[in-house]
MOPAC internal coordinates of N, CA, C and O (Angstrom, degrees):
PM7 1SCF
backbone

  N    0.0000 0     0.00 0     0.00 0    0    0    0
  C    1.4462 1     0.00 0     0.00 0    1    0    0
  C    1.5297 1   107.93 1     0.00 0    2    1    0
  O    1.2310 1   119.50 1   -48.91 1    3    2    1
  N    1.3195 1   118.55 1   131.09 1    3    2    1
  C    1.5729 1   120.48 1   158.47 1    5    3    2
  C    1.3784 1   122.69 1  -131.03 1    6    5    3
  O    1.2310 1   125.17 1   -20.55 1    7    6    5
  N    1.2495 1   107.68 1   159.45 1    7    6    5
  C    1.4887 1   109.36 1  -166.40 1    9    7    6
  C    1.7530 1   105.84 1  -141.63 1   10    9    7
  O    1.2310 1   118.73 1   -38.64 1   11   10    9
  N    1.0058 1   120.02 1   141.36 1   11   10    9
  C    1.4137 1   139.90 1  -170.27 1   13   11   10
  C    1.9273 1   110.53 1  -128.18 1   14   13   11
  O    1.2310 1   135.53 1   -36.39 1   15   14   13
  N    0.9451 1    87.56 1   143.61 1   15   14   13
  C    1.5528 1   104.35 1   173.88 1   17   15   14
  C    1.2562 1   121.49 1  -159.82 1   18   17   15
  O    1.2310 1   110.92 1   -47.36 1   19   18   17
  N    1.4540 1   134.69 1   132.64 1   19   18   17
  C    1.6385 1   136.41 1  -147.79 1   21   19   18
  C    1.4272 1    98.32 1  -154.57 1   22   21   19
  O    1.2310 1   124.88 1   -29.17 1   23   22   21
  N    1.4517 1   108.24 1   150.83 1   23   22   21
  C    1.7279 1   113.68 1   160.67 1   25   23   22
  C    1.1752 1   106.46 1  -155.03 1   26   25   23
  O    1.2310 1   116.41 1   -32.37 1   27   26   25
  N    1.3593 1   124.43 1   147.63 1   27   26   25
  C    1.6681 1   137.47 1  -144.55 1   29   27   26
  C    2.0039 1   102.97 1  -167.27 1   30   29   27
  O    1.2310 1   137.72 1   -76.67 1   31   30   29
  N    1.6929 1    83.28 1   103.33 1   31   30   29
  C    1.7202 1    89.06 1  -171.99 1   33   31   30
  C    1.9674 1    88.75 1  -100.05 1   34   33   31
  O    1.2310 1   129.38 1   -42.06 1   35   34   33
  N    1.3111 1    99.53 1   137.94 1   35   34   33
  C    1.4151 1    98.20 1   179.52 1   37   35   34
  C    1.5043 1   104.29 1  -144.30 1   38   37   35
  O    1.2310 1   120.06 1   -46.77 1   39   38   37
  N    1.7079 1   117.49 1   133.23 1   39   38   37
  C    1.1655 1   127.70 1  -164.37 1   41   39   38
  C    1.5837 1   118.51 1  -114.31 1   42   41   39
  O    1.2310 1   114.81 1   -92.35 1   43   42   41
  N    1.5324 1   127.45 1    87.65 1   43   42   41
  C    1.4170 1   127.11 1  -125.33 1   45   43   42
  C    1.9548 1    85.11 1  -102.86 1   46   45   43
  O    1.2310 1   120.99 1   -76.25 1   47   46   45
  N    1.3789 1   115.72 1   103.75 1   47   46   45
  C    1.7693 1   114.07 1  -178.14 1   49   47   46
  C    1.3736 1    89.06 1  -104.03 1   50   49   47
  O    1.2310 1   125.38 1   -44.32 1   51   50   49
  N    1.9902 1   107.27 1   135.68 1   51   50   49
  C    1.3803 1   114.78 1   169.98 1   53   51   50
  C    1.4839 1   107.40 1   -92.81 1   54   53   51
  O    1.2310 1   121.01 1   -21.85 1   55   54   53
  N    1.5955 1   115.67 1   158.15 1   55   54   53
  C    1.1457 1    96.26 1   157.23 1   57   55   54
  C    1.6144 1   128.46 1   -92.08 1   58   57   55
  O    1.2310 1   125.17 1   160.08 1   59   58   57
  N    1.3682 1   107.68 1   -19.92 1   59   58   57
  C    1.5883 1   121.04 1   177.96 1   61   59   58
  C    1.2835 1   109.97 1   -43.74 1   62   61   59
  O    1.2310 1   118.33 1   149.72 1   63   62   61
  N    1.7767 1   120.79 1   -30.28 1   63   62   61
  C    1.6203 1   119.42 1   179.32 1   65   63   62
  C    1.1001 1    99.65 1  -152.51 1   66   65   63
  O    1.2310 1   118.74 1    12.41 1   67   66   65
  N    1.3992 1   120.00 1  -167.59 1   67   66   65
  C    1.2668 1   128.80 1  -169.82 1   69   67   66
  C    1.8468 1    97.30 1  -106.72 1   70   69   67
  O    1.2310 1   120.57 1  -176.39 1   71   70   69
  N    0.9205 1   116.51 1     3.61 1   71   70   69
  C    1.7160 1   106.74 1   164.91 1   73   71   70
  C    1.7453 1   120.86 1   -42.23 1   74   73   71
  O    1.2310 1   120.41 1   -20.23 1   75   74   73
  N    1.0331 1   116.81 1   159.77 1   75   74   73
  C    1.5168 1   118.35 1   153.34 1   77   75   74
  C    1.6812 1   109.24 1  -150.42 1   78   77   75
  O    1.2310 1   124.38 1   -18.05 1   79   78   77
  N    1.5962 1   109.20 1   161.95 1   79   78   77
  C    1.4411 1    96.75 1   178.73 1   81   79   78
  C    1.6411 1    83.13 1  -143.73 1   82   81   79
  O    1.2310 1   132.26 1   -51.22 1   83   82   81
  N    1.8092 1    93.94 1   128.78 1   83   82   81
  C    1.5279 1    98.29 1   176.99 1   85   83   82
  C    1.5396 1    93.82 1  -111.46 1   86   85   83
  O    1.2310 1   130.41 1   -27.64 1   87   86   85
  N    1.8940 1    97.53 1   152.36 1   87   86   85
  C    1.5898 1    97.54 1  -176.03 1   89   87   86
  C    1.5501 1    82.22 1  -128.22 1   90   89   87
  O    1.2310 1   125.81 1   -10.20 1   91   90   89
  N    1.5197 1   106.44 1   169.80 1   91   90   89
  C    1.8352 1   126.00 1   171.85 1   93   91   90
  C    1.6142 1    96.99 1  -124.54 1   94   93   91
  O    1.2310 1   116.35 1   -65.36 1   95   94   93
  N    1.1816 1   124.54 1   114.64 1   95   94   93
  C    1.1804 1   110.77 1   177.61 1   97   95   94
  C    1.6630 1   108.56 1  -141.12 1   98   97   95
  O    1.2310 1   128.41 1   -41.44 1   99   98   97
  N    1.7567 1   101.41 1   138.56 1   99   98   97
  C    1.3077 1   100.78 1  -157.16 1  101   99   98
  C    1.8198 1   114.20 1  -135.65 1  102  101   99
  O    1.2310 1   121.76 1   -49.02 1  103  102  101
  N    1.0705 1   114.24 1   130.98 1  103  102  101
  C    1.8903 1   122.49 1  -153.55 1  105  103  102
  C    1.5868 1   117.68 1  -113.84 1  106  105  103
  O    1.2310 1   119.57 1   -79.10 1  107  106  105
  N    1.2828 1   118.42 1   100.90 1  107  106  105
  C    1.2557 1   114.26 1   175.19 1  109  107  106
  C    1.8926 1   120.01 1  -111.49 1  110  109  107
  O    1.2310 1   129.85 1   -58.50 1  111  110  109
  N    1.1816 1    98.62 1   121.50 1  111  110  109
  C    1.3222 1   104.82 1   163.78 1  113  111  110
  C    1.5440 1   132.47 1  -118.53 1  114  113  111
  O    1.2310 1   124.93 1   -20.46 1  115  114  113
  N    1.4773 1   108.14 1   159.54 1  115  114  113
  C    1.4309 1   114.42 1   175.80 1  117  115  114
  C    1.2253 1   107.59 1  -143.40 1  118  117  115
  O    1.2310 1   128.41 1   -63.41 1  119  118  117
  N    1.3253 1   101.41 1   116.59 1  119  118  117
  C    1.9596 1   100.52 1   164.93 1  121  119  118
  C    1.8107 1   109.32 1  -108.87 1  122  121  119
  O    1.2310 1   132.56 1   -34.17 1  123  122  121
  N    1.2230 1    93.34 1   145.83 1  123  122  121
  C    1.6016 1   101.49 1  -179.49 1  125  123  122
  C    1.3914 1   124.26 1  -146.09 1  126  125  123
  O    1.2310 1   122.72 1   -73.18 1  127  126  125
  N    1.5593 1   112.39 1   106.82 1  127  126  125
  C    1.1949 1   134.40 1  -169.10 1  129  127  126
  C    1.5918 1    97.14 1   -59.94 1  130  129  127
  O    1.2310 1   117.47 1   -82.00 1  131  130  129
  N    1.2928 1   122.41 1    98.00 1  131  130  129
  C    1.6030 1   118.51 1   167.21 1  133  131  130
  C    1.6611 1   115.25 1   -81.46 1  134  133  131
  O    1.2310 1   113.60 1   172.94 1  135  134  133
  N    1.3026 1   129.71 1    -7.06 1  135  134  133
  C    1.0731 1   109.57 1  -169.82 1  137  135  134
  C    2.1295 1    96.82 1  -178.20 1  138  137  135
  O    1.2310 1   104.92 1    17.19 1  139  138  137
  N    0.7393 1   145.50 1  -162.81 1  139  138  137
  C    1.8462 1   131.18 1  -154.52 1  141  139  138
  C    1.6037 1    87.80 1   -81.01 1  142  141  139
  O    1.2310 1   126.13 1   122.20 1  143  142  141
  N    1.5898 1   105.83 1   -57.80 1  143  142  141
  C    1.2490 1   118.76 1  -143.13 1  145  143  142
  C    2.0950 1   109.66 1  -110.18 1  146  145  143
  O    1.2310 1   128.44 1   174.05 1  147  146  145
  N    1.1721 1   101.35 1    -5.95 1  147  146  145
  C    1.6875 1   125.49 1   160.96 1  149  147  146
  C    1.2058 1   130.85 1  -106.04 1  150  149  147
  O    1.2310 1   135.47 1   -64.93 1  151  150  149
  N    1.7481 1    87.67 1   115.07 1  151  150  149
  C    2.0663 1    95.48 1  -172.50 1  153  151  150
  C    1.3079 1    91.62 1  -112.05 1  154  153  151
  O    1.2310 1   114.92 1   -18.28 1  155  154  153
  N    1.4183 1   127.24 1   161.72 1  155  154  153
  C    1.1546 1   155.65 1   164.52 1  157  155  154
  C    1.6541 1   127.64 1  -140.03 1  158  157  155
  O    1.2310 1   119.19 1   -78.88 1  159  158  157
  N    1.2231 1   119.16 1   101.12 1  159  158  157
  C    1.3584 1   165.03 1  -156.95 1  161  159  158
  C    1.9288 1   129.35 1   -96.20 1  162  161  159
  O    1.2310 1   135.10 1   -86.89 1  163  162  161
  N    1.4638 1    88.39 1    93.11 1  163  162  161
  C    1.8850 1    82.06 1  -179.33 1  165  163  162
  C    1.6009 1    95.93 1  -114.04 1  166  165  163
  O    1.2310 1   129.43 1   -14.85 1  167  166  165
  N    1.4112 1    99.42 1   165.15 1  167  166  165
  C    1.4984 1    86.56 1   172.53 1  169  167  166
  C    2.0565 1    95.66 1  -172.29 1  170  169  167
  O    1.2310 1   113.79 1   -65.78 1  171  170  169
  N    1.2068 1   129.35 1   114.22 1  171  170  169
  C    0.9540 1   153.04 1  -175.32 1  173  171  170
  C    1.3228 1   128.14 1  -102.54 1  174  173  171
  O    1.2310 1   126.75 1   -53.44 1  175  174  173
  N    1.6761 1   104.62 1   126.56 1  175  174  173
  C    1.8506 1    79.00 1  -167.32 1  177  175  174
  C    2.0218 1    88.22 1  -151.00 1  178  177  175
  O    1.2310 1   118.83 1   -71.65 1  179  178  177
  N    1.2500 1   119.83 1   108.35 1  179  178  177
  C    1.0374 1   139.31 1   165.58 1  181  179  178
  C    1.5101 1   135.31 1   -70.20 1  182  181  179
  O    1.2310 1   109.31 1   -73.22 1  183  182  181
  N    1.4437 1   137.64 1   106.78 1  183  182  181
  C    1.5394 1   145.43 1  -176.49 1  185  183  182
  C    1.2034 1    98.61 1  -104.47 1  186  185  183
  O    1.2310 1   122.34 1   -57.05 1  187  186  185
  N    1.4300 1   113.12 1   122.95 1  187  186  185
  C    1.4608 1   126.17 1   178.46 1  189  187  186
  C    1.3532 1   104.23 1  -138.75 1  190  189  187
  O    1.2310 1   125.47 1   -69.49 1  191  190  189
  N    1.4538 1   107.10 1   110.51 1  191  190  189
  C    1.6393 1   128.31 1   179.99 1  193  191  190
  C    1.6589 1   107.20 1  -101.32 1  194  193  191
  O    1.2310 1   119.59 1    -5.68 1  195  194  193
  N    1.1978 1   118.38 1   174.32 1  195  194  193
  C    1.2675 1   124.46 1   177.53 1  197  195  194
  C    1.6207 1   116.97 1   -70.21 1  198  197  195
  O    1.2310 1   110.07 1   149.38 1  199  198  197
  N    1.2893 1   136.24 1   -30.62 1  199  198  197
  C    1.4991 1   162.85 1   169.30 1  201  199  198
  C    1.3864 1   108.63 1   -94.88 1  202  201  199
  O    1.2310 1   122.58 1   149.61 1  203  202  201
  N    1.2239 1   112.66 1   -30.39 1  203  202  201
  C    1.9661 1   103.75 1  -161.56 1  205  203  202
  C    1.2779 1    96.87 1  -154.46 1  206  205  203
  O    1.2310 1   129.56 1   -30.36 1  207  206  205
  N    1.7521 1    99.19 1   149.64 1  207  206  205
  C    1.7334 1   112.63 1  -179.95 1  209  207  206
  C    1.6876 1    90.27 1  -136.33 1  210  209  207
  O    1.2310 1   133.67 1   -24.34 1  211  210  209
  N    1.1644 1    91.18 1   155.66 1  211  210  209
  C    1.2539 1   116.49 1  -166.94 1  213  211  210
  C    1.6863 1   113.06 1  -133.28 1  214  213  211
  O    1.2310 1   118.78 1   -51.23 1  215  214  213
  N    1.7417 1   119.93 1   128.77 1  215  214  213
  C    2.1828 1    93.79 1  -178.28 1  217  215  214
  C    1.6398 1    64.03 1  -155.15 1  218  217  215
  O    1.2310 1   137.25 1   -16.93 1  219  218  217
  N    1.7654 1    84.19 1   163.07 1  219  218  217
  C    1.7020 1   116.59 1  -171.09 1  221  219  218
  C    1.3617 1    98.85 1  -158.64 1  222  221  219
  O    1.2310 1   121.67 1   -57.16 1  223  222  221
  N    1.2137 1   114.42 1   122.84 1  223  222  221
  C    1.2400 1   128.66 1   175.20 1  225  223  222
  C    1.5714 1   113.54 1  -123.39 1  226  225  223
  O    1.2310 1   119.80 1   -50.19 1  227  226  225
  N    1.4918 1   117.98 1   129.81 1  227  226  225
  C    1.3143 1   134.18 1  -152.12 1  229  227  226
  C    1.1297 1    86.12 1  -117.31 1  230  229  227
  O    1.2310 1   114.00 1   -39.46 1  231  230  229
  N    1.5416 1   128.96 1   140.54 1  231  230  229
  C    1.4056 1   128.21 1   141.27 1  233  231  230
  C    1.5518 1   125.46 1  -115.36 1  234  233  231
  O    1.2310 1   107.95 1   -12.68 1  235  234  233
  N    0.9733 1   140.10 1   167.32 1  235  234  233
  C    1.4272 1   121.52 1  -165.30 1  237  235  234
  C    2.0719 1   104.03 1  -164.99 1  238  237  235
  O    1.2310 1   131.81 1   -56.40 1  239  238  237
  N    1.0950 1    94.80 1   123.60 1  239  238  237
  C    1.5128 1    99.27 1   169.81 1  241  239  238
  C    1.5857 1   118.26 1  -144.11 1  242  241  239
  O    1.2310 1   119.40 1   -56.84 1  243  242  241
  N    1.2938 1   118.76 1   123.16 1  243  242  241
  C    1.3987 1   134.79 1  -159.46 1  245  243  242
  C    1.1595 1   121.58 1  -119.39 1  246  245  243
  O    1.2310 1   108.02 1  -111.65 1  247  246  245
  N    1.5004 1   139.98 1    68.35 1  247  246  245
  C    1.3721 1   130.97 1   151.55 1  249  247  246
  C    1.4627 1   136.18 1   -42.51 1  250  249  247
  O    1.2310 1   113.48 1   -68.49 1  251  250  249
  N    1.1351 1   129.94 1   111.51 1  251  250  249
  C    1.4394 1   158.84 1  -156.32 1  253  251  250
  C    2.0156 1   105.03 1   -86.55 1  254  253  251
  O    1.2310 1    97.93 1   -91.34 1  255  254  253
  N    1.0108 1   157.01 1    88.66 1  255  254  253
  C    1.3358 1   145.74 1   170.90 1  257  255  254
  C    1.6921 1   121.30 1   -73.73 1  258  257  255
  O    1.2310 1   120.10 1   180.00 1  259  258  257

């Protein structure tokens, strides 16, 4: 089994104006070997702006021959 966890603050300045859009965005995964040749796979990854949130959830399952 492994597990991951990440966070990534990113501060997006245009030059066309003086806007900026800062995001916090934060990623969790787990993969889990159930068996030699079967993985099973989540993996989540969240954008959270000041106005807007954003989430994606991946699932993943992989048989091996």
């Amino acid at each position: 089994m492994f597990c991951g966890i990440n966070y990534r603050y990113v501060d997006y300045s245009f030059y066309t104006n003086e806007n900026s859009v800062a995001q916090n965005m934060a990623e969790i995964n787990l993969n889990w070997n159930i068996y030699k040749k079967l993985l099973f796979s989540v993996y989540y990854e969240g954008t959270f702006e000041r106005q807007n949130k954003y989430s994606r959830i991946y699932l993943n399952l992989t048989q091996r021959f």
